[in-house]
matplotlib code that plots the C-alpha trace (Angstrom):
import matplotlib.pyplot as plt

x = [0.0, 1.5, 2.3, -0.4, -2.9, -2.1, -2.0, -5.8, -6.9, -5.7, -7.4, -10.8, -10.9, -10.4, -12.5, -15.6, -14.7, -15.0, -17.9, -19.8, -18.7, -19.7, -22.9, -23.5, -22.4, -25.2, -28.0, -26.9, -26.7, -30.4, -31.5, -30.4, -31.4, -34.7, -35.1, -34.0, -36.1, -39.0, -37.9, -38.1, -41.4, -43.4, -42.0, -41.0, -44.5, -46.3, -44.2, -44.9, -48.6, -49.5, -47.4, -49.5, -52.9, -52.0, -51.2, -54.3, -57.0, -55.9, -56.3, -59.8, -60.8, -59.3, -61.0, -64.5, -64.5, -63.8, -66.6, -68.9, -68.0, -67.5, -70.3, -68.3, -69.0, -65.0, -64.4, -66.0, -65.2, -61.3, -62.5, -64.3, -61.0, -59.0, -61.0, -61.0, -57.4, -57.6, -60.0, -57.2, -54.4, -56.0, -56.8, -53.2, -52.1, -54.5, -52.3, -48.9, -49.4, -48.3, -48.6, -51.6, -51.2, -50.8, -54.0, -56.2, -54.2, -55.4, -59.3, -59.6, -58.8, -61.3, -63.9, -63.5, -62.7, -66.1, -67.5, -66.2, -66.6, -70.6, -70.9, -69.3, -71.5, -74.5, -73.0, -72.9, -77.0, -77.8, -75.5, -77.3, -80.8, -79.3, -79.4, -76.1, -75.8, -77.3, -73.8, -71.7, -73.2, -72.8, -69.3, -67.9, -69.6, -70.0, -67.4, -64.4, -64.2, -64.7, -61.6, -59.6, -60.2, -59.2, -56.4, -55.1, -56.0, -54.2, -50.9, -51.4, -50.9, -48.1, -46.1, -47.1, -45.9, -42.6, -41.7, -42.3, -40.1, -37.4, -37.5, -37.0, -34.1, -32.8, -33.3, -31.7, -28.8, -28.6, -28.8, -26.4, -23.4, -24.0, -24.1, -21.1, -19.2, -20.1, -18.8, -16.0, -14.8, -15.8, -13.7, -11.1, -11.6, -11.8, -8.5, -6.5, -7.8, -6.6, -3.5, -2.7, -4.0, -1.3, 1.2, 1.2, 1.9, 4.4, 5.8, 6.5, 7.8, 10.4, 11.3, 12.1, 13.7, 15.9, 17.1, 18.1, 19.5, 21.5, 22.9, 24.2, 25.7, 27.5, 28.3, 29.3, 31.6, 33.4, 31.1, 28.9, 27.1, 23.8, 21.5, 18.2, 15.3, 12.2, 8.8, 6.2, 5.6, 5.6, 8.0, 10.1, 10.5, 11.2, 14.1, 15.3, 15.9, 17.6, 19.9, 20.3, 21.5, 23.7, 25.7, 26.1, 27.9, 29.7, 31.0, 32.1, 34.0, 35.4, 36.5, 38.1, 39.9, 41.1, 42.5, 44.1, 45.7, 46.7, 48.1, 50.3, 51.0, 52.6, 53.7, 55.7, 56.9, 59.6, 61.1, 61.4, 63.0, 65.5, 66.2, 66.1, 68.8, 70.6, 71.0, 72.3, 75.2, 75.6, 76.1, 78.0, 80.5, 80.4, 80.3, 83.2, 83.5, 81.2, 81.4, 79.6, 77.5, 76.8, 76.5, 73.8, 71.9, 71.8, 70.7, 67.9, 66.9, 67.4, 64.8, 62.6, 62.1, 61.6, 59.0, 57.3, 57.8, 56.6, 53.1, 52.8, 53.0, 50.2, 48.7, 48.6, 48.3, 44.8, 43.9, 44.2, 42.6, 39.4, 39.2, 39.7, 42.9, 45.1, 46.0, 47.1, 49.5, 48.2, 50.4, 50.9, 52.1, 53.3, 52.0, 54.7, 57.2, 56.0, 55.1, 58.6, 60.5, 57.8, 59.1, 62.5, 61.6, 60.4, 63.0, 65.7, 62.8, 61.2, 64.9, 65.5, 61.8, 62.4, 59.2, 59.4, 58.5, 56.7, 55.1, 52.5, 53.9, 51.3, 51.7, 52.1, 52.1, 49.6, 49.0, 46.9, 46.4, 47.2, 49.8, 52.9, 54.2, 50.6, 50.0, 53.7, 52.4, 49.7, 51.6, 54.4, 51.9, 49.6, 53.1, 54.5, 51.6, 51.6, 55.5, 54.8, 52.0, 53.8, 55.5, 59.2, 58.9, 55.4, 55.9, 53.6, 52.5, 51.7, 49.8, 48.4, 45.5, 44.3, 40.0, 40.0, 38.3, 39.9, 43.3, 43.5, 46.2, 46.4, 48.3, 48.1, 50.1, 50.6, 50.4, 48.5, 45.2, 42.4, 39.7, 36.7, 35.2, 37.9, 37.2, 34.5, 36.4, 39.9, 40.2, 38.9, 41.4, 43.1, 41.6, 44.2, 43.5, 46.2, 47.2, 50.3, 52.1, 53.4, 51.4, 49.1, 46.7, 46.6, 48.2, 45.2, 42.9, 45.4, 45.0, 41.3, 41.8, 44.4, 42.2, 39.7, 40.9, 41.6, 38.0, 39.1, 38.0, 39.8, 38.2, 39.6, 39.4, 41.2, 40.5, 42.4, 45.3, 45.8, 46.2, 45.1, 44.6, 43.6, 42.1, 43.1, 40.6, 41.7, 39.9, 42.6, 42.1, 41.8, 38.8, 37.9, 39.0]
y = [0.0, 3.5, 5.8, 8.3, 5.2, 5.0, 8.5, 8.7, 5.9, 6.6, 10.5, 8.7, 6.4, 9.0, 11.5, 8.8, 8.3, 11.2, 12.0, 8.7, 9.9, 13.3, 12.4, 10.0, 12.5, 15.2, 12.0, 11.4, 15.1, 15.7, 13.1, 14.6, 18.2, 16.9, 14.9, 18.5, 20.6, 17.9, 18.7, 22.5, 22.5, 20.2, 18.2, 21.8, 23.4, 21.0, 21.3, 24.6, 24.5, 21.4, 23.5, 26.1, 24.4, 22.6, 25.9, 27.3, 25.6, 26.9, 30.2, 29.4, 28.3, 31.1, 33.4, 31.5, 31.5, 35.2, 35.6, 33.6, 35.3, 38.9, 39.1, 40.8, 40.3, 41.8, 38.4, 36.3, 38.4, 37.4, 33.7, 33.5, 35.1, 32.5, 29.4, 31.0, 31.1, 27.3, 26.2, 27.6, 26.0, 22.6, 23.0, 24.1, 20.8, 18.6, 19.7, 18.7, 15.2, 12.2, 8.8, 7.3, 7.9, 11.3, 11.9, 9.7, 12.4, 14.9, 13.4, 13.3, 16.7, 18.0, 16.3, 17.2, 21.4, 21.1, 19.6, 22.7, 25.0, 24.2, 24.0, 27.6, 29.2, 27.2, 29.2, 32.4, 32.2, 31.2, 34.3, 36.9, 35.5, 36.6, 32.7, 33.0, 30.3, 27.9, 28.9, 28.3, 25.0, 23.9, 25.4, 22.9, 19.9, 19.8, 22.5, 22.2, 18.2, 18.6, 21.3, 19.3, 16.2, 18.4, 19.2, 16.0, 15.2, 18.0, 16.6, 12.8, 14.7, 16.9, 13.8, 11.9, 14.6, 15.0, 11.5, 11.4, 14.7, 12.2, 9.7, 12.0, 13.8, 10.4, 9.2, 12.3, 12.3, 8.5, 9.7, 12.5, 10.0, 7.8, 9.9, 11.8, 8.1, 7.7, 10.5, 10.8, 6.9, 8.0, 11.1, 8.7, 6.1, 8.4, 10.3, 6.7, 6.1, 9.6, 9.1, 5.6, 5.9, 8.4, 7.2, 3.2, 5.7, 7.8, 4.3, 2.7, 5.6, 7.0, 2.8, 3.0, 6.2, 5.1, 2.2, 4.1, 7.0, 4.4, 2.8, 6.0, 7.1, 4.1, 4.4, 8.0, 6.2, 3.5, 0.9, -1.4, -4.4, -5.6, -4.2, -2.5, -4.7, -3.5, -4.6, -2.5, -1.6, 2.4, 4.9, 4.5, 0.7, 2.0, 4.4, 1.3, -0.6, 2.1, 2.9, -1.2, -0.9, 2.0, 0.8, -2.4, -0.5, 1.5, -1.5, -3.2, 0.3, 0.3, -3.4, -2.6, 0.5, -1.7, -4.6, -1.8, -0.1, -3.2, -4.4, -2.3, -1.3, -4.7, -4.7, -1.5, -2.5, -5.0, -2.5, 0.2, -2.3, -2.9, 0.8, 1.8, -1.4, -0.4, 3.2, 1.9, 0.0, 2.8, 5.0, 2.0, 2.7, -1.3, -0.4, 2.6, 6.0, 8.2, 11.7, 14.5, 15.1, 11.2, 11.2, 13.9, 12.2, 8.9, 10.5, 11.9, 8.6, 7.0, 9.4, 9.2, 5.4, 5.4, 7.3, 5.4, 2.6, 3.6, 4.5, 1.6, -0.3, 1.8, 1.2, -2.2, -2.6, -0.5, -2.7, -5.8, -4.4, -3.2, -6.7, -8.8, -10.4, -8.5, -11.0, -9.5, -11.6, -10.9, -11.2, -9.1, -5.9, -3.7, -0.5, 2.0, 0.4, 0.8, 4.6, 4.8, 2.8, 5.4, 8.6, 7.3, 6.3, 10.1, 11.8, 12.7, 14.5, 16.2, 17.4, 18.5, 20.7, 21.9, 20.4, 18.8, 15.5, 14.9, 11.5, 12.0, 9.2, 6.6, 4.6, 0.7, -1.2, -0.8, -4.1, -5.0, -7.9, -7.1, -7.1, -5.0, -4.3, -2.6, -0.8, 0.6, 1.7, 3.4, 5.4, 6.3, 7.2, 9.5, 11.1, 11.6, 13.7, 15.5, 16.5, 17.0, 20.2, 21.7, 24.4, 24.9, 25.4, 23.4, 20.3, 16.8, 15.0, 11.6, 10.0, 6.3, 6.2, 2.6, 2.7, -0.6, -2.8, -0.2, 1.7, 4.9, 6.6, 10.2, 12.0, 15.9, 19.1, 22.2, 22.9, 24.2, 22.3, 21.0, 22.8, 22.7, 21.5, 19.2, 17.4, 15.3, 13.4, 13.3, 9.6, 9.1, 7.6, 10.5, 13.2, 15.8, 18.5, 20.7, 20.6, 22.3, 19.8, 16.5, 13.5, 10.6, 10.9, 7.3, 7.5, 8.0, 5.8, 3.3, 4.5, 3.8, 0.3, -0.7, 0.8, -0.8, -4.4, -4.3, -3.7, 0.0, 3.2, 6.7, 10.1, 13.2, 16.8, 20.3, 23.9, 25.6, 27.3, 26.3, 22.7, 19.1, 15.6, 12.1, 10.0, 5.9, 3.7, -0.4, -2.7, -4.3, -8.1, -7.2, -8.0, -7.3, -9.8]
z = [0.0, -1.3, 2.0, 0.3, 0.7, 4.1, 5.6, 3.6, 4.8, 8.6, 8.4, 7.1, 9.9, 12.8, 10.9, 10.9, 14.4, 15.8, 13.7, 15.5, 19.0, 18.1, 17.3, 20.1, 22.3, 20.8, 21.0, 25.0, 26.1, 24.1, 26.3, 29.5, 28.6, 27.7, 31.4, 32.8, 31.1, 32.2, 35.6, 35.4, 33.5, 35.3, 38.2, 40.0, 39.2, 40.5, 44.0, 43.6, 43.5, 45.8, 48.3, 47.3, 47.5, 51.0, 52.5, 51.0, 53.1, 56.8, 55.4, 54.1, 57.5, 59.6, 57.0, 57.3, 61.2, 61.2, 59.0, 61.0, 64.0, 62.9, 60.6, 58.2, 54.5, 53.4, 54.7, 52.6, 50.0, 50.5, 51.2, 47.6, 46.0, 47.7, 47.0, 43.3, 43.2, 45.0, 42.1, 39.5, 41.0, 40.9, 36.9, 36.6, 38.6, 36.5, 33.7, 35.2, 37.2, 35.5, 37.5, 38.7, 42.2, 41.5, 39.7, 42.5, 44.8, 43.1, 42.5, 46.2, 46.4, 44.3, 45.8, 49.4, 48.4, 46.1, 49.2, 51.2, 48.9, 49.0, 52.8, 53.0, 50.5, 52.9, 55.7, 53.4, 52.8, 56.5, 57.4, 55.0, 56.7, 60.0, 61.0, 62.7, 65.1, 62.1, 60.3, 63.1, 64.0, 59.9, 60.5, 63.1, 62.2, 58.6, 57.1, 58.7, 58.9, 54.8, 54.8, 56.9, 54.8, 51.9, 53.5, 54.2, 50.4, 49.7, 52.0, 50.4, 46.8, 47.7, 49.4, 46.0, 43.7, 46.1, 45.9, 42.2, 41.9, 43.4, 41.4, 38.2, 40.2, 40.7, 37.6, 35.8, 37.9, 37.2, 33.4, 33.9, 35.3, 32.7, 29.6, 31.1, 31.8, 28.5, 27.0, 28.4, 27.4, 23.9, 24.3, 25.4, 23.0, 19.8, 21.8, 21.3, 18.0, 16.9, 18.7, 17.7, 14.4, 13.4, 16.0, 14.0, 10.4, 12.2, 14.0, 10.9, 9.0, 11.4, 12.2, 8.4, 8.9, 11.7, 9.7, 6.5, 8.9, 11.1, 7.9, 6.8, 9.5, 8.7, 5.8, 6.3, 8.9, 6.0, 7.6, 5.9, 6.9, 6.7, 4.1, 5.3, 5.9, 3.4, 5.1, 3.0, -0.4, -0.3, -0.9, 1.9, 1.1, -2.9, -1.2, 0.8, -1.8, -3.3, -0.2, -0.5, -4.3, -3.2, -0.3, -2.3, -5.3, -2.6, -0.7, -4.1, -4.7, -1.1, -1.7, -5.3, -3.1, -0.8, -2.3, -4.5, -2.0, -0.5, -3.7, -4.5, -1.5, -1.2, -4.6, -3.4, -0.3, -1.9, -4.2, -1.3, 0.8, -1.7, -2.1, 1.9, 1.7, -1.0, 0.0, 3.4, 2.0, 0.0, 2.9, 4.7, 1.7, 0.8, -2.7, -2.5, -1.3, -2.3, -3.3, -0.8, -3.6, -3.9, -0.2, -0.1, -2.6, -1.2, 2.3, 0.3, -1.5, 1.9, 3.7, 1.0, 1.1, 4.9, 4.5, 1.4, 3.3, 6.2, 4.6, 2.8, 5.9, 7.4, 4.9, 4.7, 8.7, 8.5, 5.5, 7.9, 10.7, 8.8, 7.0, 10.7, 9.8, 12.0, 14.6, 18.1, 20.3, 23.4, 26.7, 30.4, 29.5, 32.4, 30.9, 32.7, 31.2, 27.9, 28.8, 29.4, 26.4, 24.0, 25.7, 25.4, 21.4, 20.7, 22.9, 20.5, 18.4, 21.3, 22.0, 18.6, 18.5, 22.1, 23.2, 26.7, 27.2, 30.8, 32.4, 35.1, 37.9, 38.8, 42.1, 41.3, 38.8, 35.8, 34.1, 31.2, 28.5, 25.2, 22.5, 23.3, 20.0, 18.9, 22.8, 21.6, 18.6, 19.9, 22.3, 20.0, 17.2, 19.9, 21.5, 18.0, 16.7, 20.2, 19.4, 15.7, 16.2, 19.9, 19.2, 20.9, 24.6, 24.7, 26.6, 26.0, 29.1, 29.4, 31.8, 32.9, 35.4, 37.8, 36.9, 38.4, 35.6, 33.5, 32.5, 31.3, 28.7, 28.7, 25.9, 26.8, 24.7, 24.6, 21.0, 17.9, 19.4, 16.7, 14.9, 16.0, 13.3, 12.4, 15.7, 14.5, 12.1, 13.6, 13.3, 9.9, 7.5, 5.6, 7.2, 8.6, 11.0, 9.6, 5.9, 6.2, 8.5, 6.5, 7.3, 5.5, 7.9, 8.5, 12.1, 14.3, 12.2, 13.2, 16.7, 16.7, 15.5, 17.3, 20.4, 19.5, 18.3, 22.3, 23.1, 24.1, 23.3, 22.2, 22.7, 21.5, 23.3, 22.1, 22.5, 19.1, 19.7, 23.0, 24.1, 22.4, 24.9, 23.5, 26.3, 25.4, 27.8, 27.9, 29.9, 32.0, 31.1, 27.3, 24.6, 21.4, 18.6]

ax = plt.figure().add_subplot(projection="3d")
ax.plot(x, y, z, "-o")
ax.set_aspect("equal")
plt.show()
């Protein structure tokens, strides 16, 4: 599937996803706001009125009796507006109740305030014929009994109405925890999915993209192994296969280098051997005297094949050590000592730059398992570039340091110090710091992999201008190949 596929398909899917919960989500809160608004329209009236309506009938009969006993028609003036208003309320309640009990409630109610209502306008005709103590007796036997019947009707529906009202709070706060719950695991679900929609795309790309970016950072390096494993079919798995066809051709050129190099390199070697030979005798006069001229120019010849020779077996020492065929003979090796015989080794050249040589002491014995001949060659290689870029009257300062499982090799100057930007790559075959200064730039590489071969490490540290120091770390008991 093409990546454009993908990234379509991924955005579709969260898009209908959140559309879904969206929607769900609209559906559930409709469903509580409608409960609600049932609640505020017609569960809360009717508490209102039956509240109303049972509070109405003692103020009926307080009116009534002062009626009765005062005579006073203002009275039953306000008693007839209030049973009115009582009359209304009811109608308005009929329109609200919902459940059965409610309405029988409510039934009851009517009935005994009719019932009332009829006995007070008896007592309002018997009043208006002067029959006074015929209203009073109608009063306490036959009047207030029906209001206080009323009344308790009226207490029955209120109670009925209230406990209704609860169950609808209940029932909407049950309703509001659930569609909340349920919104908010949608929210969380349709969350994931758009996170780990988008997260699987961005997984498998940049686990793609880590692969091809590892792989050239080796290659950048000179390394190549593996090739990179292709798992899909899009674009990124079209540019592995092309990183896959490139670091092949590049390894079969870095093979073709190599066994070049290495080829003539040892084609070379026996020639120059026979020249640096020949030039000796020369100079041994085994042949005859020689001239001064003569002399001068076999010195030159001389010189000159030491140093061909000596790059050729750099050369061909790297070549071994990058193809795994450089075999190290591994014994004890006292590590001061070897400090010492390297100082020694680069002395007369120190002496000749005016650089002083220094060695940190170091309290017993450093021991470590390894092949003396190449530990030799790393120090001498490390103190020689030290003396080659300190000026005269810098010194170079080398020190070992005990790190238990560990030995350290510290190889400090005072000289010309290292770009900055030169740092990066200052073990990288070739590669020189500083192009005025002779040099194949082959000796740290060799460094590295000597370093290395001996499961060891090498770090490099300089300020420009100022100082230089190559840290050597060796584990004690040796490893590597």
């Amino acid at each position: 599937m093409r990546l454009g596929t993908k990234v379509f398909l991924t955005s579709a899917l969260l898009t209908m996803i959140l559309a879904a919960v969206a929607g769900w989500s609209l559906l559930a809160v409709r469903r509580l706001v409608e409960v609600n608004r049932g609640i505020l329209t017609q569960t809360l009236p009717a508490i209102s009125l039956a509240a109303s309506l049972r509070e109405s009938l003692p103020t009926l009969v307080r009116l009534e009796s002062r009626y009765i006993v005062l005579g006073d028609p203002e009275y039953f003036s306000l008693w007839a507006q209030r049973a009115q208003q009582m009359a209304a309320e009811i109608e308005r309640l009929a329109g609200l109740v919902e459940s059965d009990e409610e309405r029988a409630s409510l039934a009851e109610v009517r009935i005994h305030v009719a019932a009332y209502r009829r006995l007070v306008d008896r007592e309002h005709e018997l009043m208006a014929r002067n029959e006074k103590d015929a209203a009073v007796l109608l009063s306490e036997r036959q009047s207030r009994p029906a209001a206080l019947r009323a009344e308790s009707a009226a207490v029955l529906l209120a109670a009925a109405i209230e406990s209704a009202a609860e169950r609808a709070l209940a029932g909407a706060r049950e309703l509001e925890r659930r569609t909340w719950t349920g919104v908010l695991l949608a929210l969380v679900a349709s969350a994931a999915a758009a996170l780990g929609g988008p997260a699987w795309v961005a997984l498998r790309l940049t686990r793609s993209l880590g692969r091809l970016s590892a792989a050239t950072s080796e290659i950048a390096e000179g390394s190549f192994r593996e090739p990179v494993r292709v798992e899909t079919r899009d674009e990124i798995a079209d540019l592995a296969r092309a990183f896959n066809r490139m670091a092949t051709r590049l390894r079969e050129a870095e093979a073709t280098k190599e066994e070049f190099f290495s080829s003539i390199s040892h084609d070379l070697r026996t020639p120059l051997t026979s020249i640096h030979e020949a030039t000796h005798l020369l100079r041994e006069r085994v042949p005859g005297p020689l001239t001064p001229r003569q002399e001068r120019l076999v010195t030159i010849i001389g010189v000159s094949a030491e140093r061909l020779l000596r790059l050729i077996n750099q050369i061909l020492d790297l070549s071994r050590l990058r193809a795994g065929l450089f075999t190290l003979e591994r014994r004890w090796v006292d590590l001061d000592r070897l400090a010492g015989r390297s100082l020694d080794e680069l002395r007369p050249q120190a002496e000749e730059k005016g650089v002083n040589l220094r060695r940190s002491p170091v309290a017993g014995a450093v021991k470590i398992f390894g092949d003396e001949d190449r530990l030799l060659q790393v120090l001498v290689n490390l103190l020689g570039n030290a003396v080659k870029f300190t000026p005269a009257g810098g010194s170079v300062t080398l020190a070992l340091e005990d790190m238990g499982d560990e030995v350290g090799v510290t190889v400090a100057d005072t000289g010309v110090g290292i770009p900055a930007e030169a740092l990066p790559r200052i073990f990288d075959r070739y590669h020189q710091a500083h192009r005025n200064h002779e040099g194949s730039g082959l000796g740290l590489a060799i460094v590295k992999a000597l370093v290395e071969a001996h499961g060891g490490r090498v770090r490099a540290d300089s300020e420009e201008r100022r100082w230089s120091r190559f840290t050597v770390i060796l584990p004690r008991e040796g490893g590597g190949a």
